[in-house]
N, C-alpha and C positions, 0 to 999 in steps of 0.2 A: 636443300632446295629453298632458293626465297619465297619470303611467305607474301602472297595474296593481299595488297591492304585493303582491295574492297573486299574480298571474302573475309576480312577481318572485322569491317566496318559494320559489313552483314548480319555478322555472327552476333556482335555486340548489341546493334538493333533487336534480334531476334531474343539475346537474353534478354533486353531493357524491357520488351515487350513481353515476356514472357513476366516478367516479374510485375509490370502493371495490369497483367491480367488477374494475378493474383490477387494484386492488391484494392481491384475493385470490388471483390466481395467484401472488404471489410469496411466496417465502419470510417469517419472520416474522425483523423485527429485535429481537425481544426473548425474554428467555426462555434464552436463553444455546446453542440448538440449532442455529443456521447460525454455526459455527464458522470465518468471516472473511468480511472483508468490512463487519459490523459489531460494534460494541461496546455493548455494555451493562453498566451498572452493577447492576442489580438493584435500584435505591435509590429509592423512591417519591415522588412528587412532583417529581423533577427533568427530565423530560422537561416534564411542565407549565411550570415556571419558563421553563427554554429558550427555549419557544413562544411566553410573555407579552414575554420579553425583545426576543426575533427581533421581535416585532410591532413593540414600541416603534418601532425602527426602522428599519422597515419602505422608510420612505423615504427614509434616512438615505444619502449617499453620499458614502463616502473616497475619492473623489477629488482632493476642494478643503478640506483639513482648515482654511483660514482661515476659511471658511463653516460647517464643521463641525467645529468643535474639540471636542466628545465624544467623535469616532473616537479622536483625539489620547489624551486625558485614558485608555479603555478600552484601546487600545494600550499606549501607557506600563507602565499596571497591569500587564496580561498579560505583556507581552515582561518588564518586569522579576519577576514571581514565578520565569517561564523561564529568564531570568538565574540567580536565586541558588538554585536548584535543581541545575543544571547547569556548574558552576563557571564562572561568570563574576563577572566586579569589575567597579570603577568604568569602565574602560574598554569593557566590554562595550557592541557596540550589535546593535537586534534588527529584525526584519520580519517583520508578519503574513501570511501569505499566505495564498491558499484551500487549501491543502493540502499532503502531503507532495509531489506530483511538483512544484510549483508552488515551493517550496521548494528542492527540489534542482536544478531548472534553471535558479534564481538562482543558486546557488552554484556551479552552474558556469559560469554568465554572468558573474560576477563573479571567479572564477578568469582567465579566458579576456581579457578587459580589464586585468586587476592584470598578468598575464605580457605583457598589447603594451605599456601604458605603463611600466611599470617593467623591464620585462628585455627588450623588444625581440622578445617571441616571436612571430613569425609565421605559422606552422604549426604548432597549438596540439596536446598530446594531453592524453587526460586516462585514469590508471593508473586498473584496477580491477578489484577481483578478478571470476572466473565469477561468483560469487554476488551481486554487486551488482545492485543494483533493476535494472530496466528504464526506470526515469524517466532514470538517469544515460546509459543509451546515447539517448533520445531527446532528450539535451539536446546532444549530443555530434552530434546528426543536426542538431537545428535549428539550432544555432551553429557550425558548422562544425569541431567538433575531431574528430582520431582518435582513436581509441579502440585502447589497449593492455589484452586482458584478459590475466590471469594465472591458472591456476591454482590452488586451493585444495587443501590437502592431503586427500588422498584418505580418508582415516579422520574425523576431526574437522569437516574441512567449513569451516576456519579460513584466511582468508588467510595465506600465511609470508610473515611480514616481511624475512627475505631475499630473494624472491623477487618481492616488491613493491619493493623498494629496487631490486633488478638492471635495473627497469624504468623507473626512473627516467632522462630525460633532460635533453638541454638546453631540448628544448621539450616536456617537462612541466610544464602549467600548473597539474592538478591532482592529487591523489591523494585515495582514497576508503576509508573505512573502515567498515563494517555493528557497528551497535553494537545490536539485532541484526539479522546476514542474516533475511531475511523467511523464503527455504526451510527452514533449518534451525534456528534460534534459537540461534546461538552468535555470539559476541562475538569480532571481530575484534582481534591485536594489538595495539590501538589504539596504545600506547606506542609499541613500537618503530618502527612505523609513520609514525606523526608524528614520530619522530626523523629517519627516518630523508628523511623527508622536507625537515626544516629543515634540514638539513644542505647539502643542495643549493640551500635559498632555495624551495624550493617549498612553495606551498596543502596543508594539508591537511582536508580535511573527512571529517564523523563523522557518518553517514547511520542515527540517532538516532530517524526518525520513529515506527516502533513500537516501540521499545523506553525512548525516554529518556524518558519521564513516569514510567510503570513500576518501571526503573530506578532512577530517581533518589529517586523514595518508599521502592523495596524498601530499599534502604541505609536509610534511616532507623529502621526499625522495631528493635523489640526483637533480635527473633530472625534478623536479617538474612544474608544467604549472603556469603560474600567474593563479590565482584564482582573485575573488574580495571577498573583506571583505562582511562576510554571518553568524558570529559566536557572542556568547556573548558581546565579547573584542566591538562588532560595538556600538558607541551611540546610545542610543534608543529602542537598542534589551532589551526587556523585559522576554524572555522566547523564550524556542528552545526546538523543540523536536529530538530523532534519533533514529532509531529503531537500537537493536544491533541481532532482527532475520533475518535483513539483510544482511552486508556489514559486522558485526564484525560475520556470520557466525554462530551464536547460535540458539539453537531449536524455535521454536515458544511458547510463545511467551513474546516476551523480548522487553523491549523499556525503554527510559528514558527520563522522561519531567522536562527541567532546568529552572530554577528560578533566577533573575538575586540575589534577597535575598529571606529570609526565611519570612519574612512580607510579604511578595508579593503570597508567594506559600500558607501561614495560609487562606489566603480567598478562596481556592480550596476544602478546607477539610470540612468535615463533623462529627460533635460531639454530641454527643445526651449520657443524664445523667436523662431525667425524664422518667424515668419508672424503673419497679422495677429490670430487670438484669441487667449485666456485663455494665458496660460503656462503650459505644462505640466511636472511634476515629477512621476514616475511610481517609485514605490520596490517595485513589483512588476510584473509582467506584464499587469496588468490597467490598466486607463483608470476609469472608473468601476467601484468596490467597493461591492457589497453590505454594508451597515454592521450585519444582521443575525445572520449568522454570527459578527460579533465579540461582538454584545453576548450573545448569547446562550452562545458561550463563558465569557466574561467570568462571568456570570452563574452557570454551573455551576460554575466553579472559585473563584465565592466560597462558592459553598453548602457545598460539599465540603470545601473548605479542604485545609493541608497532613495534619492528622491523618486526615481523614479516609479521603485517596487512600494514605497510610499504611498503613492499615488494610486498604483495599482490594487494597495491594498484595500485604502480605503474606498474604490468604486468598488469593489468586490462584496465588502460589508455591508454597503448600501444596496447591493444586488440581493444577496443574502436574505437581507432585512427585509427586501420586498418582494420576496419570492416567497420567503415562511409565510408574512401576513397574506401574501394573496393567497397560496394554498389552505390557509386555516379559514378562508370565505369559500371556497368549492364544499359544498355538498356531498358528504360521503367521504369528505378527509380530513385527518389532524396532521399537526405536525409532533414527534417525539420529544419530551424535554423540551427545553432550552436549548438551543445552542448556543456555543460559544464563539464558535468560529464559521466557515463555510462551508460547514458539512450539515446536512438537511436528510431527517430521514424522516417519510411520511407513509404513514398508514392510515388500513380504511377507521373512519369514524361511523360504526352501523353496520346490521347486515348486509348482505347483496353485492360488498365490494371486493371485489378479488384483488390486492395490489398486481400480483401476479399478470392476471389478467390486464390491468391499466399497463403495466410495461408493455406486456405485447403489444398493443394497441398503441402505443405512445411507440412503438418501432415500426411500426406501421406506418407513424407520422412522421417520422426520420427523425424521431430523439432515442436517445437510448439513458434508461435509467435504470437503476442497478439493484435485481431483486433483493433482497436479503429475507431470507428465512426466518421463522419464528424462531425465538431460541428464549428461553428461562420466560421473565417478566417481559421481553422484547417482542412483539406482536411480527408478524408477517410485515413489509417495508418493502418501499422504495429509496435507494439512496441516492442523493442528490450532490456532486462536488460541483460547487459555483466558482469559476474561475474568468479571469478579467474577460475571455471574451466574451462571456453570457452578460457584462454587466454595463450592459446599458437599458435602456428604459425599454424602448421597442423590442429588444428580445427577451427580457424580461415577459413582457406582457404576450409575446408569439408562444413561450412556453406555458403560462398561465394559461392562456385559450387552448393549446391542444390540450392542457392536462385537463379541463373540463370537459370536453368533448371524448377525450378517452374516458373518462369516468361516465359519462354516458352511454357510451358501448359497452364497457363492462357491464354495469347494471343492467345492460338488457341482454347482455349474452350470457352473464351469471357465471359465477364463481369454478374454476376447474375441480370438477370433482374426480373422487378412488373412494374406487370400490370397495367399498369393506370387508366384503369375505376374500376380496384380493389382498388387502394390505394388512389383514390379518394372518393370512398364510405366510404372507413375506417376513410377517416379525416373528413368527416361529423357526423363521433359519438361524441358524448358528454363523456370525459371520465369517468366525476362526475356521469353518471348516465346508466353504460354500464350493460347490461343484462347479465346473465350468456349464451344466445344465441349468444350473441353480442360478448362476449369476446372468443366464440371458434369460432365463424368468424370470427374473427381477429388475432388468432394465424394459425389457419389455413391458412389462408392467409402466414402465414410465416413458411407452412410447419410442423407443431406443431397441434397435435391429441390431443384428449380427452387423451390420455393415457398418455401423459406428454411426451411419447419417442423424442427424439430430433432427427433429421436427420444426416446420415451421414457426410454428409458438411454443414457446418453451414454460409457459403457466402449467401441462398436466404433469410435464416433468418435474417442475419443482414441488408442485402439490405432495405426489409420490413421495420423492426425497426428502420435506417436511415430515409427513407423516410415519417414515419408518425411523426404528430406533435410532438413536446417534451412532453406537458403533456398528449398524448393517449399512446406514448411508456413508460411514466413514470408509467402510471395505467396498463398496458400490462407487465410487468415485472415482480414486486410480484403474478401475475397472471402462468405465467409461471412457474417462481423458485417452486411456492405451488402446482406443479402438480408434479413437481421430489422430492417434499416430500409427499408424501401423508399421509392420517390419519392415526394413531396408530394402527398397527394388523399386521397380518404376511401380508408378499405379496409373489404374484405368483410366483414360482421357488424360495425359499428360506423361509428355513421354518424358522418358528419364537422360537424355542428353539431348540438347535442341539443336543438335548440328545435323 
């Protein structure tokens, strides 16, 4: 039977629209007002590009670059701009991969094989300061190393490279450096670090993803800030990652893991010839690769060019720069550390202020800024990614006035509080052994139903989750996220085929 093309036309409309219903619950990736998470450049026309490129190829897959040597040829391209950006030479060699976690768990895949074949390690660890990603401890889960964290100094927010070094062992296969920490935007050591590192014959990697596109432009420009050495060019640095779906502005998801040579990246990869199909040679975690996300990386970072990310860089800094100083003039906030780059985390200065609370209230005002939990030396926060489209003067200054004005509603609506003989019951559970009765008393407690629905203000929830131990919020959390997915079937109010 021939098929209907306006019932086809129909059908499509009804998906399209189905899917922009979706998408009007969520926040807006442009515009510069959901402050992480995504990036915008402000710069017209380059989302469209993207889109045209991504299409190209569409059905493009690097998996079998013999078959499709264009992945090769925009590879190449890419990883090498990455290269000489981030001091790398001839020997430099690079990998795309879909992202920064995706990225950093090669590198320490590739740490973790370098210390069995060549040193004999067989009970791998891998150093790292508190403030290192969270990708590095999950890489450290699925690969089997331990994991040594280290304190950061208490004021600054900075790994001390003696105190990284003191953690060094025999079976340290890696060490980790935030070029910048995502919580606080300051720049780790990096120098001494990766000295201190080679000294012993040990990896050192430079966990680059937000910050080194960034970075490596801000230094260029005219008016550029000293930085400290945080790139390849550093002795020691063994490998650096930097995401380009951040800072160089490209669709999700785009990143690239450097290599100081190509012997050093061969221990990341995986190759398998006995069995009877195709041979496989796999240089990231993936089997078949979407060839879209490259191209349309690719794509943006020709349009853009060096001058341009340049440019981009340095209004970004000058954003930065006057978003910290105006925040450190509102009443009832500081800013954390130093930053180095454009990452801003602010907490309250005094009692009465709930950051917690100023989020909600600042999503209230169509910003969204990004709780972060109290954690060691590091106070309860708001985090802040400044990216080109925030940075001009007048949005600058629209986000400084709501942020004062939410600090004002905080203060008078006061701090989210728990209950203490609640959240004392709660730290008496075991989390290795919580019932399914147990764990909806315990989300409950944080405002969190059977139904998975989240509350409109998410301040008593976080309060909650602050307050109970680390590993009962650790086992409370997959608990959660698996109630906003639920099982396979249609659900209520939306049906499950739209035909």
């Amino acid at each position: 039977m021939a098929t209907d093309p306006v019932s086809d036309e129909a059908r499509d409309r009804q998906i399209l629209d189905r899917l922009g219903s979706l998408r009007a619950r969520d926040l807006p990736v442009r515009g510069g007002r959901t402050m992480a998470y995504v990036y915008d450049s402000g710069l017209a026309g380059v989302e469209e590009l993207a889109a045209a490129a991504a299409e190209r190829f569409a059905g493009v897959n690097g998996l079998d670059m013999t078959v499709f040597p264009s992945v090769v040829a925009l590879e190449n391209d890419i990883t090498a701009r990455a290269a000489r950006l981030l001091g790398g030479d001839e020997h430099t060699a690079a990998t795309f991969t879909s992202g920064g976690t995706e990225s950093c768990l090669l590198a320490v895949l590739t740490a973790r094989e370098h210390a069995r074949r060549t040193r004999g390690v067989t009970r791998p660890e891998l150093v790292v300061a508190d403030t290192a990603h969270a990708a590095f401890h999950k890489a450290a889960a699925l690969f089997g190393l331990s994991v040594v964290v280290v304190p950061v100094d208490p004021l600054t927010y900075r790994a001390r490279a003696e105190d990284m070094a003191a953690a060094i062992s025999d079976r340290t296969a890696l060490v980790v450096a935030s070029a910048p920490s995502y919580a606080h935007g300051v720049i780790d050591p990096v120098e001494e670090i990766a000295a201190a590192a080679a000294r012993r014959g040990v990896l050192c990697h430079v966990d680059a993803c937000i910050g080194g596109w960034y970075l490596g432009h801000l230094r260029l420009g005219p008016d550029a800030p000293r930085l400290p050495a945080f790139d390849l060019s550093t002795p020691g640095v063994t490998s650096l990652s930097v995401d380009l779906h951040k800072y160089a502005y490209t669709p999700k998801g785009a990143s690239v893991l450097l290599f100081s040579d190509a012997e050093l990246r061969r221990h990341g990869w995986f190759a398998h010839a006995s069995w009877p199909g195709y041979p496989v040679v796999n240089a990231t975690l993936q089997g078949s690769k979407p060839a879209g996300p490259l191209a349309a990386a690719w794509a943006v970072v020709e349009r853009i060019g060096t001058d341009g990310y340049t440019r981009l860089s340095s209004r970004v800094h000058h954003a930065a720069t006057a978003l910290a100083q105006g925040i450190e003039s509102i009443k009832g906030l500081r800013v954390l550390g130093r930053p180095d780059a454009s990452l801003i985390a602010v907490a309250a200065d005094g009692p009465g202020i709930d950051p917690f609370v100023v989020a909600d209230e600042m999503r209230d005002a169509g910003w969204y800024l990004q709780p972060q939990p109290a954690f060691g030396g590091s106070p309860a926060n708001l985090h802040l990614t400044v990216t080109a489209a925030v940075a001009d003067e007048r949005t600058v200054r629209q986000l400084l006035d709501a942020l004062a004005v939410a600090v004002g509603a905080a203060r008078e609506r006061g701090p989210a509080e728990v209950d203490p003989a609640l959240a004392a019951a709660a730290r008496m559970l075991d989390p290795d052994a919580l019932t399914p009765g147990e764990v909806s008393a315990a989300l409950a407690l944080a405002g969190v139903g059977d139904d998975g629905e989240l509350p409109p203000r998410m301040a008593p929830v976080l309060a909650v989750l602050q307050v109970l131990p680390p590993e009962l919020t650790k086992r409370l959390l997959p608990e959660l996220v698996g109630r906003l997915y639920r099982a396979a079937g249609p659900r209520q109010g939306g049906p499950a085929d739209v035909s």
